[in-house]
CHARMM internal coordinates of N, CA and C (Angstrom, degrees):
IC EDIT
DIST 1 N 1 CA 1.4566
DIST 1 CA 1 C 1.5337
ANGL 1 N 1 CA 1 C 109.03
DIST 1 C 2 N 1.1431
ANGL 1 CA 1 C 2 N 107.15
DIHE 1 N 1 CA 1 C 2 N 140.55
DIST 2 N 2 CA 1.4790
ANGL 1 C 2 N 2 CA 107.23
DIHE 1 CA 1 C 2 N 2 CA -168.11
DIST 2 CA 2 C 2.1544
ANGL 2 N 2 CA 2 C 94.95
DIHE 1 C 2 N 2 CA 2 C -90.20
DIST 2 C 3 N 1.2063
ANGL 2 CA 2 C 3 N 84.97
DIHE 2 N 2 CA 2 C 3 N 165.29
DIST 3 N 3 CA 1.6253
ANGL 2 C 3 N 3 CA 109.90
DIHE 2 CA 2 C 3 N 3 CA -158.47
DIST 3 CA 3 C 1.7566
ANGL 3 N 3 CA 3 C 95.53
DIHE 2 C 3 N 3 CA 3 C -93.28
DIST 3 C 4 N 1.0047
ANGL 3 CA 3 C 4 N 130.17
DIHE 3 N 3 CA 3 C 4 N 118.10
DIST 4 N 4 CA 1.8236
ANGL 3 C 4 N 4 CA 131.70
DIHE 3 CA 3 C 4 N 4 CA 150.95
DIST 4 CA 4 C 1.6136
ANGL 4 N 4 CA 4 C 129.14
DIHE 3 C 4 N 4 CA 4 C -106.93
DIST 4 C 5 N 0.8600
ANGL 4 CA 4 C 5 N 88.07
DIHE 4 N 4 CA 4 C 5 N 166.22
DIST 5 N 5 CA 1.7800
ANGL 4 C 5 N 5 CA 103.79
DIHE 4 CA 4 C 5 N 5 CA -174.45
DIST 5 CA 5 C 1.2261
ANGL 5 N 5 CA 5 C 110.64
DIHE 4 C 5 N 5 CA 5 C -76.15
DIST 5 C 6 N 1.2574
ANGL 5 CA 5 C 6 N 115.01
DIHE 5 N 5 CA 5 C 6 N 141.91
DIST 6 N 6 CA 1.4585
ANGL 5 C 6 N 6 CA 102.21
DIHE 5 CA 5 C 6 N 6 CA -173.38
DIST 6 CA 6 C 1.6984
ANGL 6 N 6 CA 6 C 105.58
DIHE 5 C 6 N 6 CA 6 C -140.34
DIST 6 C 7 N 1.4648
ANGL 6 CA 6 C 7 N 124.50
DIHE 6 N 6 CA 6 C 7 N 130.05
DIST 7 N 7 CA 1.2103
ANGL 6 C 7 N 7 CA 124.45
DIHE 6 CA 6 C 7 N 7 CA -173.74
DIST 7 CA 7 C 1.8487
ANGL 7 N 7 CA 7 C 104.84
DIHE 6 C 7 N 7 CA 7 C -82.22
DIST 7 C 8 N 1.2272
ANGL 7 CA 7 C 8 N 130.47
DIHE 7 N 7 CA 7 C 8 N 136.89
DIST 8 N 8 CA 1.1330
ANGL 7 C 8 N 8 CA 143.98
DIHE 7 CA 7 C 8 N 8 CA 178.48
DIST 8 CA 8 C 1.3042
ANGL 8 N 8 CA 8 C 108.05
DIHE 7 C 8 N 8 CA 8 C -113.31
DIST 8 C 9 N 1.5120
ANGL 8 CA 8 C 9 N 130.84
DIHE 8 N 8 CA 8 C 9 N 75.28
DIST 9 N 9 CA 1.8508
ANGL 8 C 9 N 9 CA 138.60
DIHE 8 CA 8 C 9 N 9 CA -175.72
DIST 9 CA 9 C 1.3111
ANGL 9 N 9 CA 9 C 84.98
DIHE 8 C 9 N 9 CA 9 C -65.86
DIST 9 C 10 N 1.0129
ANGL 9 CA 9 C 10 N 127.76
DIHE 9 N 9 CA 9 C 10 N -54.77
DIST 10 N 10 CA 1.8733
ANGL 9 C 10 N 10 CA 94.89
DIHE 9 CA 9 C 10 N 10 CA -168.69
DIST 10 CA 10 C 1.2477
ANGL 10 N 10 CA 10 C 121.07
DIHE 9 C 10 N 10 CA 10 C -67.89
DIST 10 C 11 N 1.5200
ANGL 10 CA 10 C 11 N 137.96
DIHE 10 N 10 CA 10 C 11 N -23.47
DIST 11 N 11 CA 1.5855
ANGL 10 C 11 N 11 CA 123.01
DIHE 10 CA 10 C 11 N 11 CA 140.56
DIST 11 CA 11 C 0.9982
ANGL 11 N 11 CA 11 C 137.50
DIHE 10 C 11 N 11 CA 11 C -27.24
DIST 11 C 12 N 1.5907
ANGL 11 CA 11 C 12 N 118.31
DIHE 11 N 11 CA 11 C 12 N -53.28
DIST 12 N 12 CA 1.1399
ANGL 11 C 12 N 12 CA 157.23
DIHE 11 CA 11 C 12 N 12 CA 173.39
DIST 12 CA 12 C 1.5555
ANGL 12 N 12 CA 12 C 116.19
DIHE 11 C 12 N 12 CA 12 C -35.72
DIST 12 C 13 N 1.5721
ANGL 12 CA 12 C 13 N 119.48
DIHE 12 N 12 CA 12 C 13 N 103.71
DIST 13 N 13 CA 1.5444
ANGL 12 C 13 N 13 CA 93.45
DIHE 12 CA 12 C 13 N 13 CA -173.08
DIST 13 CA 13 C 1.4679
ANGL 13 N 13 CA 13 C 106.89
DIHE 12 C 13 N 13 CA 13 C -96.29
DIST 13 C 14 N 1.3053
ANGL 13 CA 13 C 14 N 131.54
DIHE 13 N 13 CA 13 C 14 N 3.02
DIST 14 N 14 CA 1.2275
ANGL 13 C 14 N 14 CA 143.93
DIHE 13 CA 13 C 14 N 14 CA 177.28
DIST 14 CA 14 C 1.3362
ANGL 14 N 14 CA 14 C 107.75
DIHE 13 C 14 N 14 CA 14 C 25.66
DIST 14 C 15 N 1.0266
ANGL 14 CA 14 C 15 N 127.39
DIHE 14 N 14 CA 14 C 15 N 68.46
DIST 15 N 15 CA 1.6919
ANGL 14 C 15 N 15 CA 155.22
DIHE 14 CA 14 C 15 N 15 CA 136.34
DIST 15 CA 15 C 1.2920
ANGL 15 N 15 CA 15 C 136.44
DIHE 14 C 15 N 15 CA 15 C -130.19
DIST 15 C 16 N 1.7854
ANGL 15 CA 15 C 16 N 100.30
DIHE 15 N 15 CA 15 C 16 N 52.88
DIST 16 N 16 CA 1.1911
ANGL 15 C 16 N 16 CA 113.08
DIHE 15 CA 15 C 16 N 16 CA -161.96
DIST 16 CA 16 C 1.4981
ANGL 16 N 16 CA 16 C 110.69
DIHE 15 C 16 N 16 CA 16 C -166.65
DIST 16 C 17 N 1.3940
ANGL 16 CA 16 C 17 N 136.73
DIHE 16 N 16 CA 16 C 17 N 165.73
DIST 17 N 17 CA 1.3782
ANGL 16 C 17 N 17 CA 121.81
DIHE 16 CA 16 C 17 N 17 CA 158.42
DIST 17 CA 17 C 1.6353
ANGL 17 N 17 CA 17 C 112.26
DIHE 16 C 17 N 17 CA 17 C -95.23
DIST 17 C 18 N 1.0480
ANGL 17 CA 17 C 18 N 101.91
DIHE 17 N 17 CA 17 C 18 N 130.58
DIST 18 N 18 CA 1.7486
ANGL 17 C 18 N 18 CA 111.46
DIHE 17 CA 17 C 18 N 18 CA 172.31
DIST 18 CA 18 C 1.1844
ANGL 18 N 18 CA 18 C 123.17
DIHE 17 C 18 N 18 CA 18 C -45.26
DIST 18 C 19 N 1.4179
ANGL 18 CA 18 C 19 N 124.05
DIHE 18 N 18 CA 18 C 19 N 116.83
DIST 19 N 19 CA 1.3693
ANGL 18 C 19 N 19 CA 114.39
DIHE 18 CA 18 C 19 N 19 CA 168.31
DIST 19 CA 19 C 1.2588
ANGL 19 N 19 CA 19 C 95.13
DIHE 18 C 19 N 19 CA 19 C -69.50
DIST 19 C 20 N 1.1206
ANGL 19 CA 19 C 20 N 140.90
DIHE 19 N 19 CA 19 C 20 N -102.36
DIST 20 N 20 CA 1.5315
ANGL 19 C 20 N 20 CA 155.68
DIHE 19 CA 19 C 20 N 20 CA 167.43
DIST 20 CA 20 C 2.0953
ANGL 20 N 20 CA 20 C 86.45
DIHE 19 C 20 N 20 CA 20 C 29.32
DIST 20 C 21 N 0.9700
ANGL 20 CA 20 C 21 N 117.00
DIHE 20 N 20 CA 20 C 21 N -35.05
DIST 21 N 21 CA 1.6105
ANGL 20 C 21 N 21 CA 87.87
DIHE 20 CA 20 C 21 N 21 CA -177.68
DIST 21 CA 21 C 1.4863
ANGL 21 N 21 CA 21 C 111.20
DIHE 20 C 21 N 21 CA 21 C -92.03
DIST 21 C 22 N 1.0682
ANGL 21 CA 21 C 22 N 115.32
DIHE 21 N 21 CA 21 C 22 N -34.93
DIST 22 N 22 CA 1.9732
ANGL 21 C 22 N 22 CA 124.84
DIHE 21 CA 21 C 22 N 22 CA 157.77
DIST 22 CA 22 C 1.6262
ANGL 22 N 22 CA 22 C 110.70
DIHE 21 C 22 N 22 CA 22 C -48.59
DIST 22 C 23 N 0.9668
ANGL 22 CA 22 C 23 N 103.26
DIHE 22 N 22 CA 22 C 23 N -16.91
DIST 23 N 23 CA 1.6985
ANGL 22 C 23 N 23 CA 104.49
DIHE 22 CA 22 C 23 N 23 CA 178.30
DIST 23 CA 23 C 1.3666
ANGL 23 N 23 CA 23 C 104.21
DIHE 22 C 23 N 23 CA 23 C -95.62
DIST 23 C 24 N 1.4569
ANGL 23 CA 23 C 24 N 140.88
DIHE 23 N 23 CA 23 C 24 N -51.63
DIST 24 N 24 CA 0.8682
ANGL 23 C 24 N 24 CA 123.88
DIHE 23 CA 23 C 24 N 24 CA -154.29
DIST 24 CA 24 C 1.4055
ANGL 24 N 24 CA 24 C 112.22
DIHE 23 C 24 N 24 CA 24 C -70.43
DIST 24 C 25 N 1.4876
ANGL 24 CA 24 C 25 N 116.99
DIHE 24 N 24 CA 24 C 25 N 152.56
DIST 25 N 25 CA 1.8084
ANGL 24 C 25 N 25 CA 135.81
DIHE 24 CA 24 C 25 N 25 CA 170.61
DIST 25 CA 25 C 1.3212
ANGL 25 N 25 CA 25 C 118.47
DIHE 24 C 25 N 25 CA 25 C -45.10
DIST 25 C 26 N 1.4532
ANGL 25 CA 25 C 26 N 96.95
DIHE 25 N 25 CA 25 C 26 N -63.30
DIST 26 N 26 CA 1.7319
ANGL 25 C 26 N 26 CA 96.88
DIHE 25 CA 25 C 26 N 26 CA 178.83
DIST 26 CA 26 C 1.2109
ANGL 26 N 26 CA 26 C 126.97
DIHE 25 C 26 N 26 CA 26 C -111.04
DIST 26 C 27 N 1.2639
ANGL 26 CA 26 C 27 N 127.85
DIHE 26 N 26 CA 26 C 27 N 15.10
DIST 27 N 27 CA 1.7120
ANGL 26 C 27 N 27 CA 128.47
DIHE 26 CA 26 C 27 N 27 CA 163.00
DIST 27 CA 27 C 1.8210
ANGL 27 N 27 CA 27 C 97.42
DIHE 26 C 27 N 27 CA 27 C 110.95
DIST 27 C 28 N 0.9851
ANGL 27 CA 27 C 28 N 118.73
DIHE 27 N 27 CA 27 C 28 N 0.84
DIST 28 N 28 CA 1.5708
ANGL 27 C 28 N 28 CA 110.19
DIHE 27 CA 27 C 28 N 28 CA -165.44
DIST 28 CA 28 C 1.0677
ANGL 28 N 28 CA 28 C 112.42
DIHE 27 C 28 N 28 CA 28 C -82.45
DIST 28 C 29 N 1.3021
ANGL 28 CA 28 C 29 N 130.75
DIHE 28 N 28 CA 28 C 29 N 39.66
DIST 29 N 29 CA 1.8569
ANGL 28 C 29 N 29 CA 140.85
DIHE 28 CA 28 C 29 N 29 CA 154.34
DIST 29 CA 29 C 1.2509
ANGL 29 N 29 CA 29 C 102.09
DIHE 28 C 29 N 29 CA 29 C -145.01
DIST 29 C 30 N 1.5315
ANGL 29 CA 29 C 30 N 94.53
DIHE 29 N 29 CA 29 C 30 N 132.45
DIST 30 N 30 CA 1.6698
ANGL 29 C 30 N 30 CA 103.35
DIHE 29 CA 29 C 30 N 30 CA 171.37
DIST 30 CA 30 C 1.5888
ANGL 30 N 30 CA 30 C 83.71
DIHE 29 C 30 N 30 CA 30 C -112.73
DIST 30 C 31 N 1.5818
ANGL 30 CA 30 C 31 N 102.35
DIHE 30 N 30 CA 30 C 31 N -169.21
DIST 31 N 31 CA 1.5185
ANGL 30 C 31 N 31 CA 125.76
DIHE 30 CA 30 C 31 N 31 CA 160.60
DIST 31 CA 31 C 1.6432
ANGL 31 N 31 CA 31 C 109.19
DIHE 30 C 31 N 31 CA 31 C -170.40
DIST 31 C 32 N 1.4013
ANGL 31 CA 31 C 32 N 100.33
DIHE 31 N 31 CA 31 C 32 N 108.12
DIST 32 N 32 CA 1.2857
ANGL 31 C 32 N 32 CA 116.24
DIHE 31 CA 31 C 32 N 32 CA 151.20
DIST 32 CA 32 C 1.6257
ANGL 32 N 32 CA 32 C 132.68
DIHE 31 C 32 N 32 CA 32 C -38.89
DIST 32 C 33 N 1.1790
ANGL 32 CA 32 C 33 N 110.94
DIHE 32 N 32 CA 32 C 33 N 118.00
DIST 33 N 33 CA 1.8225
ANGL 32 C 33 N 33 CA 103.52
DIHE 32 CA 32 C 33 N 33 CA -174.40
DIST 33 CA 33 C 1.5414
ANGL 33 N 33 CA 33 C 95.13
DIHE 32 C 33 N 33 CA 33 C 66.10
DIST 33 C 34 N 2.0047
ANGL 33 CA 33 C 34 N 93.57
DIHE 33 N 33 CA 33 C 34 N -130.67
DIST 34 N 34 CA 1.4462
ANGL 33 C 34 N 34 CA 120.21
DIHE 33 CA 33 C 34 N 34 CA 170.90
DIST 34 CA 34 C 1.3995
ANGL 34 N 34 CA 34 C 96.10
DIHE 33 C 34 N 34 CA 34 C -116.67
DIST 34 C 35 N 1.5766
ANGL 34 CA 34 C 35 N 138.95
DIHE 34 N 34 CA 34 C 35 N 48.47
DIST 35 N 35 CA 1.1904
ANGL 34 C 35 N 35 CA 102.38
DIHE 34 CA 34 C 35 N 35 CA 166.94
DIST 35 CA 35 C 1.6453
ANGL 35 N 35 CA 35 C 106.02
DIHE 34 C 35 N 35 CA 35 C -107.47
DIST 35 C 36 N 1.2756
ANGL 35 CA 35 C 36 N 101.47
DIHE 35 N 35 CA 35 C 36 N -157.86
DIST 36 N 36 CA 1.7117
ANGL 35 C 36 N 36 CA 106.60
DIHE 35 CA 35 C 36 N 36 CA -171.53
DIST 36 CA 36 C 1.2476
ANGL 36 N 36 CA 36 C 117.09
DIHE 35 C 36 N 36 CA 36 C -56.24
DIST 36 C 37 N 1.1884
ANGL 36 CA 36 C 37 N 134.51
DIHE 36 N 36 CA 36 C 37 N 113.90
DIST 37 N 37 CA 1.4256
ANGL 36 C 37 N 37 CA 135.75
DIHE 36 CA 36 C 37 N 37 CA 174.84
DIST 37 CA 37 C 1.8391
ANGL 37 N 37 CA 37 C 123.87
DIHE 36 C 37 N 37 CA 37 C -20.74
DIST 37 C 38 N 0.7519
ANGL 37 CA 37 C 38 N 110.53
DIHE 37 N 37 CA 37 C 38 N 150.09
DIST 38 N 38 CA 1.7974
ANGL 37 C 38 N 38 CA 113.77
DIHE 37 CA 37 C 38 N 38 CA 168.93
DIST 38 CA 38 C 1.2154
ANGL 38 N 38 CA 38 C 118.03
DIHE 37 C 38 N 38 CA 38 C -124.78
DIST 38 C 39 N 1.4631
ANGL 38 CA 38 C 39 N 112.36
DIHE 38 N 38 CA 38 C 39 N 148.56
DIST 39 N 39 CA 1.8104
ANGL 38 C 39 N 39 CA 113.08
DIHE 38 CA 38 C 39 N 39 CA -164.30
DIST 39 CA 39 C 1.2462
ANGL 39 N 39 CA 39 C 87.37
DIHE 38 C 39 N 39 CA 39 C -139.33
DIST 39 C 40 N 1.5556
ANGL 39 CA 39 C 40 N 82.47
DIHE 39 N 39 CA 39 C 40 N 133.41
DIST 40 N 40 CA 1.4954
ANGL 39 C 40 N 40 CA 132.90
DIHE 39 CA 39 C 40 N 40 CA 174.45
DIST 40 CA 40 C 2.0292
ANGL 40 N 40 CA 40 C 113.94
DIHE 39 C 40 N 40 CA 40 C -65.48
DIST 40 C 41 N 1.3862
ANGL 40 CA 40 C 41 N 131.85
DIHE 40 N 40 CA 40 C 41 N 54.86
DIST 41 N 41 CA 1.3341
ANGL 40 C 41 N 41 CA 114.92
DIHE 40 CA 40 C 41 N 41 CA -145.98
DIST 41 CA 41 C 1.2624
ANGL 41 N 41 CA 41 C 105.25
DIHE 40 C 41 N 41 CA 41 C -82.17
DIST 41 C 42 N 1.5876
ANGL 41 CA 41 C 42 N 132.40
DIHE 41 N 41 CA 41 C 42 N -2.22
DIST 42 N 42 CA 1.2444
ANGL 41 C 42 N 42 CA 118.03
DIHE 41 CA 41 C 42 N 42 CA 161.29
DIST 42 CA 42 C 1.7376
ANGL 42 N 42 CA 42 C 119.44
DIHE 41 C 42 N 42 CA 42 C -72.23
DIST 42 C 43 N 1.6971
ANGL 42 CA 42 C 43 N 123.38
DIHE 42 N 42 CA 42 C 43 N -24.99
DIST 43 N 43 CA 1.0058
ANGL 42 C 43 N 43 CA 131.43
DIHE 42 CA 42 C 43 N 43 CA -159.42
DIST 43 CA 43 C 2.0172
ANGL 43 N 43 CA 43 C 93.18
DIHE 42 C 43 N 43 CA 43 C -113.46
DIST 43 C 44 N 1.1521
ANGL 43 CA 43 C 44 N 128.76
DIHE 43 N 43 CA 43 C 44 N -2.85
DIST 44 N 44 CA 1.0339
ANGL 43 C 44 N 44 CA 142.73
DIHE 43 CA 43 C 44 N 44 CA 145.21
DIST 44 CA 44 C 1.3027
ANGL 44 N 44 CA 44 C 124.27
DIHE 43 C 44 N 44 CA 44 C 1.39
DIST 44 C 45 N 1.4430
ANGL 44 CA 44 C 45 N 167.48
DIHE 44 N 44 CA 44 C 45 N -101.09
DIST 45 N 45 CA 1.2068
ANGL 44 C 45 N 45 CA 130.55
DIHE 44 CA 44 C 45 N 45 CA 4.76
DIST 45 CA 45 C 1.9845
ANGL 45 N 45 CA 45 C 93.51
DIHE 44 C 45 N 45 CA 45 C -137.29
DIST 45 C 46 N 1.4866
ANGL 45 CA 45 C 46 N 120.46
DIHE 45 N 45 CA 45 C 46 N 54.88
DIST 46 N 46 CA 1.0548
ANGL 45 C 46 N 46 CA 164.78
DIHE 45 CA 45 C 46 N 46 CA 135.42
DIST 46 CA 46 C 1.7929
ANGL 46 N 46 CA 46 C 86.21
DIHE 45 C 46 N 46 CA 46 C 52.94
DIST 46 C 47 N 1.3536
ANGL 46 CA 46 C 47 N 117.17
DIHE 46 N 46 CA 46 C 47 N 69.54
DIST 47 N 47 CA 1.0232
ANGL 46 C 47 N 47 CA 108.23
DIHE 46 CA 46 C 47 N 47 CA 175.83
DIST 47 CA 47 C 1.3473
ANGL 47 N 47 CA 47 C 128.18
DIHE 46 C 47 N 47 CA 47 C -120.66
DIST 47 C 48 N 1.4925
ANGL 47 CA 47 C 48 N 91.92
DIHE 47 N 47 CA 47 C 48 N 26.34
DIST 48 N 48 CA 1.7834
ANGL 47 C 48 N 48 CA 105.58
DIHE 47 CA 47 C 48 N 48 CA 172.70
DIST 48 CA 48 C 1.3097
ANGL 48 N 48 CA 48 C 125.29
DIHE 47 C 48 N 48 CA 48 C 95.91
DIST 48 C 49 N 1.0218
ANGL 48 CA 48 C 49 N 114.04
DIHE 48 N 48 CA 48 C 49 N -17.45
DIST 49 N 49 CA 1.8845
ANGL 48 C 49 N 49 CA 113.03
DIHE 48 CA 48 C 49 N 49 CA -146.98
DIST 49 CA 49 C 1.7406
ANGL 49 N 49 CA 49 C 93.12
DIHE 48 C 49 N 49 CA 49 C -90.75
DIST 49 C 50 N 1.1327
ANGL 49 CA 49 C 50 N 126.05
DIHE 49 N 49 CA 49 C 50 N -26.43
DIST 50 N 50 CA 1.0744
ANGL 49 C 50 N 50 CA 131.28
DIHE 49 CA 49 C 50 N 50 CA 162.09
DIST 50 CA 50 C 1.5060
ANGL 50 N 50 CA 50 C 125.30
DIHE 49 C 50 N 50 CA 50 C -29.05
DIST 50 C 51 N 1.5248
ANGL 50 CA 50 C 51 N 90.83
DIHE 50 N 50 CA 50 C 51 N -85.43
DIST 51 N 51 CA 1.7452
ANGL 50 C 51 N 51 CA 122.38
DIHE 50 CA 50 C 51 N 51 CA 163.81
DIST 51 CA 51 C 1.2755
ANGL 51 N 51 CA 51 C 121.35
DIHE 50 C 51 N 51 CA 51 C -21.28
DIST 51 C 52 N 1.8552
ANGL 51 CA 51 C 52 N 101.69
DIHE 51 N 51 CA 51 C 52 N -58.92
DIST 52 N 52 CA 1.1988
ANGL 51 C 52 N 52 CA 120.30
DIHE 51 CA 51 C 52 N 52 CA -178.19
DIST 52 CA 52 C 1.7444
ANGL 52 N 52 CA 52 C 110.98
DIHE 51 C 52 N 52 CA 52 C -63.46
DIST 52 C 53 N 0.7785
ANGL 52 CA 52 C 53 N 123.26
DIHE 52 N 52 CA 52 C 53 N -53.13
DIST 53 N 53 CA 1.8175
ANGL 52 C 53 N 53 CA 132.92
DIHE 52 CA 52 C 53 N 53 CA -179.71
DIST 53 CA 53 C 1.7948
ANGL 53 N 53 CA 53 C 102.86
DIHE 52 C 53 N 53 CA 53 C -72.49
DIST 53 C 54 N 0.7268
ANGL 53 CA 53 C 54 N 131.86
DIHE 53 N 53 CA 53 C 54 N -1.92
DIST 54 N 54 CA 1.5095
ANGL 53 C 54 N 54 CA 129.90
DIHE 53 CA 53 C 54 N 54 CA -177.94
DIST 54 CA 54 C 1.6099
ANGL 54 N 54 CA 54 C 108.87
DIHE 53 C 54 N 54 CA 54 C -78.62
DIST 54 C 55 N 1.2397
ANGL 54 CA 54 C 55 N 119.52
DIHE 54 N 54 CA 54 C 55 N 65.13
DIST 55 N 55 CA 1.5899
ANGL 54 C 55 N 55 CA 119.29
DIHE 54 CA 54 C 55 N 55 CA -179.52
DIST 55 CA 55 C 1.9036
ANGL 55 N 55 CA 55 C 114.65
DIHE 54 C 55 N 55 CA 55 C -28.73
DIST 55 C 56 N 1.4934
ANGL 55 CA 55 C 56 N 116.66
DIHE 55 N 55 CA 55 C 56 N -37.78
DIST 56 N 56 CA 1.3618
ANGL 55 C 56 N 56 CA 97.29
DIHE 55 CA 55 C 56 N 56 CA 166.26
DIST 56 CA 56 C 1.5142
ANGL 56 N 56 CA 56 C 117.17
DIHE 55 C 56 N 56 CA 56 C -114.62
DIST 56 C 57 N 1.5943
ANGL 56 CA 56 C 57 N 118.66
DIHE 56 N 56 CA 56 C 57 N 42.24
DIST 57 N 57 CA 1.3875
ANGL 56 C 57 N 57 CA 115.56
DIHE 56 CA 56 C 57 N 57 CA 156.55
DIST 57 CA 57 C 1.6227
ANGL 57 N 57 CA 57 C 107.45
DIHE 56 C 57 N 57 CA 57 C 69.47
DIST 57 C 58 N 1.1666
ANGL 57 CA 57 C 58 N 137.38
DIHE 57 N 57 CA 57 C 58 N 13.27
DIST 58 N 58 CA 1.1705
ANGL 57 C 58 N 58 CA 162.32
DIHE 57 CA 57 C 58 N 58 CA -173.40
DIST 58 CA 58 C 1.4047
ANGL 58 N 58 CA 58 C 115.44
DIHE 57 C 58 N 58 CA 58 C -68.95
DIST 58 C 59 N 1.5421
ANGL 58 CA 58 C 59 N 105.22
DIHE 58 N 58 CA 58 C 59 N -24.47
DIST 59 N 59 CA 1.8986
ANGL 58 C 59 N 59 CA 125.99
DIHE 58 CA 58 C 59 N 59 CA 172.60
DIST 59 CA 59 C 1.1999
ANGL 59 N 59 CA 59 C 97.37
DIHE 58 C 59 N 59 CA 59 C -105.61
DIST 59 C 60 N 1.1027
ANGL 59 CA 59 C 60 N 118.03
DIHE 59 N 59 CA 59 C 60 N 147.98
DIST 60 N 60 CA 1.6478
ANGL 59 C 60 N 60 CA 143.32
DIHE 59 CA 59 C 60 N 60 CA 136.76
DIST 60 CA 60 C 1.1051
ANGL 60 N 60 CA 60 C 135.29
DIHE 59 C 60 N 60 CA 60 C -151.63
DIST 60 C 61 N 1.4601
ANGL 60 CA 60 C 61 N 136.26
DIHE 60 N 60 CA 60 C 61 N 134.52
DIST 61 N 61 CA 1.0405
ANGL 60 C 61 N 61 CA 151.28
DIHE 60 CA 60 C 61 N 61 CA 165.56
DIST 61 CA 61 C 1.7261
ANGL 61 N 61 CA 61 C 117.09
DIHE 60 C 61 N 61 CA 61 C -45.34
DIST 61 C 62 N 0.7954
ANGL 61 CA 61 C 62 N 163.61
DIHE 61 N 61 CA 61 C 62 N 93.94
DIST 62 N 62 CA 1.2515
ANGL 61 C 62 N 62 CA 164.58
DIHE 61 CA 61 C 62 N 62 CA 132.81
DIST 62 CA 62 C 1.9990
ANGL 62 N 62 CA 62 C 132.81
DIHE 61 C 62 N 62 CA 62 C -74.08
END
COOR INIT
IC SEED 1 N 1 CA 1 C
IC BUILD
């Protein structure tokens, strides 16, 4: 089974702009306002860098 990203809003302090979407490779997170990011899972291609930059752990790969 293939592995996806997964947004965690209750990590999420969404009063802020996301790094996690400036990080990603191919554009597959936006964020509205400041709230919790949205993923793109066709444009996806789950390679971490997200996860990794997310100061409250709010991404994960699964």
């Amino acid at each position: 089974m293939d592995k996806i990203l997964i947004v965690i809003k209750e990590n999420c302090p969404q009063n802020h702009p996301c790094p996690a979407v400036q990080a990603c490779p191919v554009g597959a997170l936006t964020q509205n306002l400041y709230n919790a990011p949205d993923v793109d899972h066709d444009r996806c291609i789950r390679c971490g860098k997200c996860a990794k930059i997310c100061p409250k752990k709010a991404l994960s790969i699964d």
